[in-house]
N, C-alpha and C positions, 0 to 999 in steps of 0.2 A: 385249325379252329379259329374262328374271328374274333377281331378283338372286340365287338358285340358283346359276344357270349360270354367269353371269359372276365367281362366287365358285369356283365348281369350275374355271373353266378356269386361272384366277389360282395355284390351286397344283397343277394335272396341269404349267402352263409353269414352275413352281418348280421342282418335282420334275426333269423334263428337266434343268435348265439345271444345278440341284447335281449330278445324274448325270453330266454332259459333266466339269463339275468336277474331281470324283473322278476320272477317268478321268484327265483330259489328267494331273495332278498328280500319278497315279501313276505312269505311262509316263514322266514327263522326269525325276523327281526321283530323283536318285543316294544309293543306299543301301548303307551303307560295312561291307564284309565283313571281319573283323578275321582276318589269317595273318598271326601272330606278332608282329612292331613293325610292322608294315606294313597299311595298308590299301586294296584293290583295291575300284574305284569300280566297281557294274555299274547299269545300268538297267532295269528291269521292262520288261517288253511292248516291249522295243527291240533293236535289234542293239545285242550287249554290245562296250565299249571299254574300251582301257587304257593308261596312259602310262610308258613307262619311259624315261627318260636323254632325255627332248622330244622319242621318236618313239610319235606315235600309231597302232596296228595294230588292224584292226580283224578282229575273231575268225572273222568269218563269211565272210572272203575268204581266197585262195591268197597267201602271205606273198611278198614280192618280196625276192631278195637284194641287188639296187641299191637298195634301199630302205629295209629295213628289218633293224638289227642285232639288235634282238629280237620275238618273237611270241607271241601267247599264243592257245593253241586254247581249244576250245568249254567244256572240262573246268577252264580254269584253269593248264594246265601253261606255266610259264613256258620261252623257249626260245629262248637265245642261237647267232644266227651266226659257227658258225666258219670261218676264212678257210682255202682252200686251200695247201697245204705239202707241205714234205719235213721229215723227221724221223729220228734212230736210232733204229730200233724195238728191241726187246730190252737186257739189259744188257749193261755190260762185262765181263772175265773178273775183273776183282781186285773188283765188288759183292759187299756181304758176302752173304750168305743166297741167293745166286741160284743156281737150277737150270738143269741141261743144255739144256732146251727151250727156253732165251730167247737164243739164236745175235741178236748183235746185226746189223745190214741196215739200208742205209737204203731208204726206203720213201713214195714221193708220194703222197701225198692230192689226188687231179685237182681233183676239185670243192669247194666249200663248203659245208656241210649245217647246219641247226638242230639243236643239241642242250639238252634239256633243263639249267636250269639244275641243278636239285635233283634228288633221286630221287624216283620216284612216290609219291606219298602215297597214307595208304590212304582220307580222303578221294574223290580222284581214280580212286581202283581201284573204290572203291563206287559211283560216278556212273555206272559203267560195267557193272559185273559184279554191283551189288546183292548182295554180300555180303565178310564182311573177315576173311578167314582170318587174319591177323596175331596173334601172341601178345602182344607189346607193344603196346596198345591205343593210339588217339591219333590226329583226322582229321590234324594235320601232321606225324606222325612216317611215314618209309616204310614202304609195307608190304611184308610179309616174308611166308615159310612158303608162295611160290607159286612152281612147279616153272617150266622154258624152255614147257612144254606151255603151261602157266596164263597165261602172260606173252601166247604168241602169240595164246592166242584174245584177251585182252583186247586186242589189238592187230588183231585183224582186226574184231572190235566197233567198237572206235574209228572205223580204216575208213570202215565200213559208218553208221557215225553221222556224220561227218563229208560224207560221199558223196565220198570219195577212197582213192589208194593209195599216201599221201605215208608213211605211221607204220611203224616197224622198227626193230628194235635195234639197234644201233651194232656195226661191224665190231671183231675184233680190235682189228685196225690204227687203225679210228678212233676207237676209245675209249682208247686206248694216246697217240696225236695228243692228244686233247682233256687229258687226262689230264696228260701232259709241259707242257704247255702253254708250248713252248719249252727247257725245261729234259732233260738228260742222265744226272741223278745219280739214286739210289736214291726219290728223293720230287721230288714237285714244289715243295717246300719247302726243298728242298736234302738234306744228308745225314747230317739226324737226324727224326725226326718225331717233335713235342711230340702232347700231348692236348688242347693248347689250336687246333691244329690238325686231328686226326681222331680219331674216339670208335675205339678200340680197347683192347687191355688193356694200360693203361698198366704192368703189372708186368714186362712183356718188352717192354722199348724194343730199338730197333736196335743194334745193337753199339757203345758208347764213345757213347751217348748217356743222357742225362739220364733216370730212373723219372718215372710220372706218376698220372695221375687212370684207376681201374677204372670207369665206370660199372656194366657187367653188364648192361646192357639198350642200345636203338636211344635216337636225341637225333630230337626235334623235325629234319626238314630242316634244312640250312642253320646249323645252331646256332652251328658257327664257323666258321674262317676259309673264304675261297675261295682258287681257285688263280690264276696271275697272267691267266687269261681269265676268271675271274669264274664259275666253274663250284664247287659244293660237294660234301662229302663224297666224291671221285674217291677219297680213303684212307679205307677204316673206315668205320663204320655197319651198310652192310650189302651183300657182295659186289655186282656188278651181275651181270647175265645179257648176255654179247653173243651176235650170230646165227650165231656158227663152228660148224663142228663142231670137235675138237679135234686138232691132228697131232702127234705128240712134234715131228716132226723137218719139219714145215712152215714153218718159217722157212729154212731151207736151200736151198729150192727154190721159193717164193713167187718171186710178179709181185713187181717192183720196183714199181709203181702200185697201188692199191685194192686189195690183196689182199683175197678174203671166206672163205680157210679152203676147206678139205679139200671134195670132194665130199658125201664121206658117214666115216661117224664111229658111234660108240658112246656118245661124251660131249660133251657142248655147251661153251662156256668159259665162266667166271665170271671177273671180275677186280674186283680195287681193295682185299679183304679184311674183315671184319667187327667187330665189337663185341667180340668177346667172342678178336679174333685177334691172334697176336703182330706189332709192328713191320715185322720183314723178309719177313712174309706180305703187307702190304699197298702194296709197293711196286710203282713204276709198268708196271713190266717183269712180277711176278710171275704165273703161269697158274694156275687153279685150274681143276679139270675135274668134272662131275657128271653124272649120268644127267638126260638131261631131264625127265623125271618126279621128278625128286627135287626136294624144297624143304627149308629150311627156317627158322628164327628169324633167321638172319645172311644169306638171301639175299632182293635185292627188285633192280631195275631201274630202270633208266633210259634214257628214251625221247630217238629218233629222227626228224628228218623231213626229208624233201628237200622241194628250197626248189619 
């Protein structure tokens, strides 16, 4: 044999073996994606994982609720199990700012569902919909300026990418549930809401409380505090979209269990209040109502999934 060949084969078997190399070291070695203080570990060419509170979920599987308190899908969205309950839904009569339509009822939540920790970023909306209608620009801040219409499809995309029929938006009733998060009063905060608490226009605080901080624009998700389940932004930011239609006088005559709203309707519900909204607008009882094709800078969502 020439020493040609045996010189050529010495680096075609190099070449291979630095190839196999590169590969394996791409594939195992975790490369750290920075949201916010936090960094979420994924892995290349692997099914992605994530550890929160020392339960590991893995993204590419159906989430178990004997198992797992939080889950993270394919997009990134983080998304804490909430426990089944009963709850006052609506407010009391003596709440300052509260309208006719929130007949207080109590009201069971049968099941337990995953809900999104944070509000959908716009980030997360463009992994999806490849484009970011949002006027306050920013992958971790929510995105805004998209109509119930916009929401759904992004939500049947999701779906359809996932190959499930788990994603929806949160009832009335169980955004109202996740929202209280145990609590009865005006805010899940009790019965003043600071700015250091929810981005709204701190110039109109709640009645006999404290002025605050105007931002005028959306905060990064999660910027401050959470509510006593560990859910963010439920007051202020930027309203949510839930899946009702809207009834003035539907709490009067609702199921006492899972109510989902009206058959049919002219306006969809928004709840939780905006950036740019006074105090007693964003309290936990309050209804905002809008055409489903309407969006705008103070409205974004927050995502649903059964387990």
């Amino acid at each position: 044999m020439s020493k040609e060949v045996i010189v050529g084969g010495f680096y075609n078997m190099a070449f291979v073996v630095f190839h196999l190399f590169f590969l394996i070291l791409f594939c195992i070695t975790p490369v750290g994606k920075v949201c916010g203080n936090s960094v979420e570990k994924s892995t290349l060419g692997c099914l992605a994982q994530d550890v929160i509170g020392g339960a590991t979920v893995n993204m590419a599987r159906r989430p178990n609720p004997q198992q797992d308190s939080f889950f993270i899908n394919s997009i990134g969205i983080k998304f804490k199990l909430i426990p089944a309950g009963s709850f006052l839904m609506g407010s009391l009569a003596k709440e300052k700012g509260r309208n006719s339509d929130e007949g207080v009822h109590l009201v069971e939540i049968k099941n337990p569902f995953y809900l999104g920790i944070y509000e959908v970023t716009q980030a997360q909306w463009r992994a999806v919909m490849e484009n970011n209608p949002s006027c306050f620009r920013g992958d971790d801040r929510p995105v805004e300026q998209v109509s119930w219409t916009d929401v759904n499809i992004f939500i049947r995309k999701l779906n359809a990418r996932e190959v499930t029929d788990k994603y929806r938006l949160p009832t009335e009733a169980e955004w109202e549930y996740a929202c209280r998060s145990g609590t009865e009063g005006p805010f899940s905060f009790g019965n003043c809401l600071s700015t250091d608490q929810a981005n709204y226009n701190g110039n109109y605080p709640y009645p006999g409380c404290l002025k605050g901080v105007y931002w005028r624009e959306t905060l990064p998700v999660g910027s401050l505090r959470a509510n006593a389940w560990g859910l963010y932004d439920m007051h202020g930011n930027v309203g949510e979209w839930c899946q009702d239609w809207y009834g003035k006088y539907y709490y009067f005559y609702s199921p006492s269990h899972d109510p989902h709203g009206p058959t049919t309707g002219l306006h969809r519900v928004n709840r939780g209040g905006g950036w740019y909204f006074n105090a007693y607008l964003c309290r936990s009882a309050n209804r905002d109502i809008y055409s489903p094709d309407y969006g705008c800078d103070a409205i974004g969502f927050r995502l649903l999934r059964v387990p």
